[in-house]
C-alpha positions as CSV (number, residue, x, y, z in Angstrom):
1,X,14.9,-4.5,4.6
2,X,17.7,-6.8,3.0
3,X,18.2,-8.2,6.7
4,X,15.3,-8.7,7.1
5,X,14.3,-10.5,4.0
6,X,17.8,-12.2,4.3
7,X,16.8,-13.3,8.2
8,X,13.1,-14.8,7.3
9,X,14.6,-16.8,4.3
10,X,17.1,-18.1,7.1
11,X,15.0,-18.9,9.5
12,X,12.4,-20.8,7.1
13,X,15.2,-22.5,5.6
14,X,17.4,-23.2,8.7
15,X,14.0,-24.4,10.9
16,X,13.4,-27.1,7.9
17,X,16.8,-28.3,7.2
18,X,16.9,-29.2,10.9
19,X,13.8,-31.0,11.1
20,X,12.1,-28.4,13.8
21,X,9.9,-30.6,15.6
22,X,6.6,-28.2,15.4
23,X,7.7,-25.8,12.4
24,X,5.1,-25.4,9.8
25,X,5.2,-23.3,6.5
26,X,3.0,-22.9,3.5
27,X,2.0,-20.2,1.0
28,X,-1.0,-17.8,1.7
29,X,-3.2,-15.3,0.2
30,X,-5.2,-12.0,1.5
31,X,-7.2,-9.9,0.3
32,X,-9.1,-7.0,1.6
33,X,-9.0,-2.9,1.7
34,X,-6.3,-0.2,2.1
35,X,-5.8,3.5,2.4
36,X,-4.0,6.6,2.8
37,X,-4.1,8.4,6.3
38,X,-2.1,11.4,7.5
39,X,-1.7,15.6,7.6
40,X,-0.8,15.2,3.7
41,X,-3.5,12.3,2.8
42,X,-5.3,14.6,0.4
43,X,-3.8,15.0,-3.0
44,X,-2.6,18.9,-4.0
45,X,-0.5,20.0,-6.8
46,X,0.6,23.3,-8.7
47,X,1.2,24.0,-12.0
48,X,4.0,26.4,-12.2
49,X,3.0,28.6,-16.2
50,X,5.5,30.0,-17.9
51,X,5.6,32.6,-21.1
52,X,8.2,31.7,-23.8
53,X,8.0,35.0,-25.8
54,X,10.8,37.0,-26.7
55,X,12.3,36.1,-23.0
56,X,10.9,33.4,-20.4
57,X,8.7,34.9,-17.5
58,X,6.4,33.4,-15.2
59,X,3.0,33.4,-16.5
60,X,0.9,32.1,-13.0
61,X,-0.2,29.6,-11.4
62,X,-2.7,26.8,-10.8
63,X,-3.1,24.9,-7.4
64,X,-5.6,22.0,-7.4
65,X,-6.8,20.2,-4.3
66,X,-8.9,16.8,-3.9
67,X,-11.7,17.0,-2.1
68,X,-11.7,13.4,-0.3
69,X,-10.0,10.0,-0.3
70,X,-11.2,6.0,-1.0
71,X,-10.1,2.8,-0.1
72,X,-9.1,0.8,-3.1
73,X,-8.0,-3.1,-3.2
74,X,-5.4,-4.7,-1.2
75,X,-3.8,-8.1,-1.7
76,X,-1.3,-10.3,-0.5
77,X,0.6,-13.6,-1.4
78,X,3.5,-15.4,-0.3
79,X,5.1,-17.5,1.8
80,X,4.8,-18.1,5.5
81,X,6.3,-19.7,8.3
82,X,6.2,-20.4,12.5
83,X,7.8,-22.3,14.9
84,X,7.4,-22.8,18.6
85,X,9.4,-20.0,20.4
86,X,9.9,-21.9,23.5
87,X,10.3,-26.0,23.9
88,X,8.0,-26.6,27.0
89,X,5.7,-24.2,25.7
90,X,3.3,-24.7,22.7
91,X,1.5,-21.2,23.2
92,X,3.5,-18.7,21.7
93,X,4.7,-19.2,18.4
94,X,7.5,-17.3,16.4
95,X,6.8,-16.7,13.1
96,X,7.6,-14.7,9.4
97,X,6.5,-14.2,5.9
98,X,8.2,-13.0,2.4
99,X,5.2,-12.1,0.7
100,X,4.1,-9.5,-2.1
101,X,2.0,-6.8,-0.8
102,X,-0.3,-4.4,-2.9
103,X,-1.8,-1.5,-1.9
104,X,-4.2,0.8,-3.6
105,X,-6.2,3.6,-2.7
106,X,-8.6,7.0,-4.7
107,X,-7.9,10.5,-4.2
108,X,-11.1,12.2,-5.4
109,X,-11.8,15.5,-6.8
110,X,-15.7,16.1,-6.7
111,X,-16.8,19.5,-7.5
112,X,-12.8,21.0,-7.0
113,X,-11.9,24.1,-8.9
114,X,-8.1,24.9,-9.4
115,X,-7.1,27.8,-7.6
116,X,-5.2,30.9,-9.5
117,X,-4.8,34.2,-9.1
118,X,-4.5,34.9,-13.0
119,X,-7.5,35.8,-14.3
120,X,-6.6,34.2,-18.2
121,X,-6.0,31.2,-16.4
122,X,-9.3,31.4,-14.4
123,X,-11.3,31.8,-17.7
124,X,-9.5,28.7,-19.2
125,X,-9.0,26.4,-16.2
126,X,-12.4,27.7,-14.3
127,X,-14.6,24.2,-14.6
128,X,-15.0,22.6,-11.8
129,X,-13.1,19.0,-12.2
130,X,-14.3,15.6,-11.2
131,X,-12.3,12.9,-11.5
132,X,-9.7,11.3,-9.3
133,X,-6.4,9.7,-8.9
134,X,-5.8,6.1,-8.2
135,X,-2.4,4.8,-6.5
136,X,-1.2,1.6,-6.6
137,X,2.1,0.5,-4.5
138,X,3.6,-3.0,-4.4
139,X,5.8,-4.2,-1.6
140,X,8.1,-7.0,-0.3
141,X,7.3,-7.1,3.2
142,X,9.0,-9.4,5.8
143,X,6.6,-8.7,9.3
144,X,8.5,-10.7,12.1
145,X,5.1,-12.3,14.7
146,X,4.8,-13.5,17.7
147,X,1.5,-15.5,18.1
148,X,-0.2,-16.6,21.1
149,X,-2.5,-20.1,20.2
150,X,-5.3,-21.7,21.8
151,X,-4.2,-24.9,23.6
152,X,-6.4,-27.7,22.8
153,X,-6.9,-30.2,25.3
154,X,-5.8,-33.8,24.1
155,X,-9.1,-35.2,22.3
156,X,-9.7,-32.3,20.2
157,X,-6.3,-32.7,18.5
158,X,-7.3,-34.4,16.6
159,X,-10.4,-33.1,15.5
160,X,-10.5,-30.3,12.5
161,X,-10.7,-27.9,14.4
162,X,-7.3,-26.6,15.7
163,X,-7.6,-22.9,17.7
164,X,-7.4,-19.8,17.4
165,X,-4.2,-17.6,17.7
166,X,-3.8,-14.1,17.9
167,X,-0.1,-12.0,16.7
168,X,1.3,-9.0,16.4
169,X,4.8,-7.4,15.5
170,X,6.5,-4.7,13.2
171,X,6.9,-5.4,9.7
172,X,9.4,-3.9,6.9
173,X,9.0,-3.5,3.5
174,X,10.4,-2.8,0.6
175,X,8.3,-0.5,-2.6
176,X,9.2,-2.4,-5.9
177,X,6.4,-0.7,-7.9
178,X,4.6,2.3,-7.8
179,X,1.9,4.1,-10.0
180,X,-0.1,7.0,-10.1
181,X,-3.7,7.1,-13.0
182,X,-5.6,9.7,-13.4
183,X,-9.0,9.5,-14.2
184,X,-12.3,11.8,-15.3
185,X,-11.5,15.9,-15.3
186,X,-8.1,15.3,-13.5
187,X,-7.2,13.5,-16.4
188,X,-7.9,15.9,-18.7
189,X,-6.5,18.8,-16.8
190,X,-3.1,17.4,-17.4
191,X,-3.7,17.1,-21.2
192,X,-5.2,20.8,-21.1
193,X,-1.2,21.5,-19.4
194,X,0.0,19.4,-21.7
195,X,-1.3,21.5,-24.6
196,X,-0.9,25.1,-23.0
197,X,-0.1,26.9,-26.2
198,X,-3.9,26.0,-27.9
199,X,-5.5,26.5,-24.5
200,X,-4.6,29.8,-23.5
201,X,-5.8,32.4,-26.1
202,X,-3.0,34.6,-27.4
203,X,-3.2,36.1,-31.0
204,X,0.6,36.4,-30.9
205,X,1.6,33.3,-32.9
206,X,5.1,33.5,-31.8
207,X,4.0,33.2,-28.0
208,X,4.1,29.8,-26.4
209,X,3.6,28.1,-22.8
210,X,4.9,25.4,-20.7
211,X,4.6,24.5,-17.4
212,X,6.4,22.8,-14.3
213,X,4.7,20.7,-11.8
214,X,5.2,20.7,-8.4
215,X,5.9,17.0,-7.0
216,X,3.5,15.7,-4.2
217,X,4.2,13.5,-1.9
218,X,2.0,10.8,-3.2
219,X,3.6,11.1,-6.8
220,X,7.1,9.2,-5.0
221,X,7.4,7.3,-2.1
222,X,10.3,5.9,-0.3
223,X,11.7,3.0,-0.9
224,X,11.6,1.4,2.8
225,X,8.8,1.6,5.2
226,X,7.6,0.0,8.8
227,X,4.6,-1.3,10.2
228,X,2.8,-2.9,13.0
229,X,1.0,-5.4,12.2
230,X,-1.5,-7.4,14.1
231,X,-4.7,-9.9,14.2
232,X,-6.2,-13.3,14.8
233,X,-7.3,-16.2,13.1
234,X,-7.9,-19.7,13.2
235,X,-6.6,-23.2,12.0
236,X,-8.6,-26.2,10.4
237,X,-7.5,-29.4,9.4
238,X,-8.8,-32.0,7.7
239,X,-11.2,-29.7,5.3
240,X,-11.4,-31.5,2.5
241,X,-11.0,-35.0,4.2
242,X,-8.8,-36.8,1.0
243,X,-6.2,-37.6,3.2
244,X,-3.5,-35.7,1.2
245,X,-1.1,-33.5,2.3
246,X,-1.3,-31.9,5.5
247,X,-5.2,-30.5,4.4
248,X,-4.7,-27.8,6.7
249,X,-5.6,-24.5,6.3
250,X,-4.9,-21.2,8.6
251,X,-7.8,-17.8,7.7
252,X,-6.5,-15.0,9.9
253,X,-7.8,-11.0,9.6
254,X,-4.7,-8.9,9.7
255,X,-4.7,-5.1,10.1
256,X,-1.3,-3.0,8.7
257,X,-0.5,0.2,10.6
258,X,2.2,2.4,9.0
259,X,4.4,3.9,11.0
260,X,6.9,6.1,8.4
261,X,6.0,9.2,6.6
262,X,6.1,8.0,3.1
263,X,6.4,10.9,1.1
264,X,10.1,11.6,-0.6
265,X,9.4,15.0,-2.7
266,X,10.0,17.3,-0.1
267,X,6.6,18.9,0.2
268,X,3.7,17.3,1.8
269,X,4.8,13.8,3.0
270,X,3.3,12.9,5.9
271,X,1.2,10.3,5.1
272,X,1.1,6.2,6.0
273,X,-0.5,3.6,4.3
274,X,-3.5,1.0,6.3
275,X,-4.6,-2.1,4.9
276,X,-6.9,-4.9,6.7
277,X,-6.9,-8.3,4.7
278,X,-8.9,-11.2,4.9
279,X,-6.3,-14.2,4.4
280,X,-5.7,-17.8,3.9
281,X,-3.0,-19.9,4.2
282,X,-2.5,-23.6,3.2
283,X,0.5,-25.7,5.0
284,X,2.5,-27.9,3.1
């Protein structure tokens, strides 16, 4: 991911020192859906009990599952940048991006009871629990394109509108932030855990209760992932008509495929993030 970041700031920089006859960069922003897909995209978690009496001993257990999944928002913002890949052909353009990518998306739990095998812990944790989970990740993300443009014939060059392009091409990325909020009964399942010792009825004052949790995948993702990116847009010119600047603007819908597992907790990680974003860039 460092080369990669390290390789797009080079090339933006590199292509403007020297004056690139057709490079063109600006900053852009998306903003759309995304969501979780895979074997492990639902969310499940256990609740390991344990009985601190006179000696520790495992007390049971409590497995939840969600019962579906959501998209939630997805944004991005950056910088980008292209140049023409090959001199005698204006077609097919190279180009990159550092931008800041958010994903989010819901893991519900409509009408889900938590699983045990304890019948205490039945009677206390019995209700049904609502609720749901919402995950948001941010990303660097570097994608490396290679675009194929409509070639305008001579007298429309000059007009505002400028083509249409499609791309595709993997991208890499980089999790700088990552958090997990629960919401509704999950929510207060984990202050019931959190308060075990009131919960679970035990007229033996000198009895208490904890609990371990069993890490999903979802609660810790890895810190690199790869993506194929593709999708097409347009260019315009001369929107506003002031006359300053470039006043040219690129929209483009992009879709986001991952291609890694994401999971790091060593139980139930396969799972890849999707995102489709509706984008606009402005060149400078």
């Amino acid at each position: 991911m460092i080369r990669a970041l390290l390789v797009a700031l080079l090339l933006m920089s590199s292509l403007s020192f020297l004056g690139a006859a057709d490079f063109n960069w600006g900053i852009k922003y998306g903003i759309g859906l995304s969501s979780i897909h895979g074997a492990n995209s639902d969310y499940e978690t256990s609740f390991d009990i344990q009985e601190h009496a006179a000696s520790v001993s495992d007390y049971g257990n409590i497995q939840v599952h969600s019962s579906d999944k959501d998209y939630g928002l997805s944004q991005n913002a950056g910088l980008y940048a292209s140049t023409r890949l090959f001199h005698k052909t204006s077609s097919i353009r190279m180009g990159t991006e550092v931008v800041w990518h958010r994903y989010v998306f819901n893991q519900h739990f409509d009408d889900s009871v938590p699983n045990t095998s304890n019948p205490i812990l039945a009677a206390a944790f019995g209700d049904t629990l609502g609720g749901r989970i919402e995950t948001t990740v941010d990303y660097i993300t570097v994608p490396l394109l290679i675009s194929f443009n409509q070639v305008l014939p001579e007298e429309q060059e000059q007009q505002q509108y400028q083509g249409a392009f499609i791309y595709a091409g993997p991208s890499f990325s980089y999790l700088i932030y990552q958090s997990l909020q629960s919401y509704g009964g999950f929510n207060s399942l984990e202050e019931s855990m959190d308060d075990l010792t009131n919960v679970i009825s035990n007229p033996d004052p000198s009895v208490s209760y904890s609990y371990t949790r069993k890490e999903n995948g979802c609660d810790k993702l890895k810190d690199f992932k790869t993506d194929l990116v593709f999708g097409t847009g347009f260019a315009l010119k001369d929107l506003f008509g002031f006359g300053l600047g470039t006043d040219e603007f690129v929209f483009d819908l992009r879709f986001t495929i991952g291609l890694d597992n994401l999971g790091d907790s060593g139980w139930r990680n396969a799972f890849n993030l999707r995102s489709i974003l509706l984008s606009a860039g402005c060149r400078l």
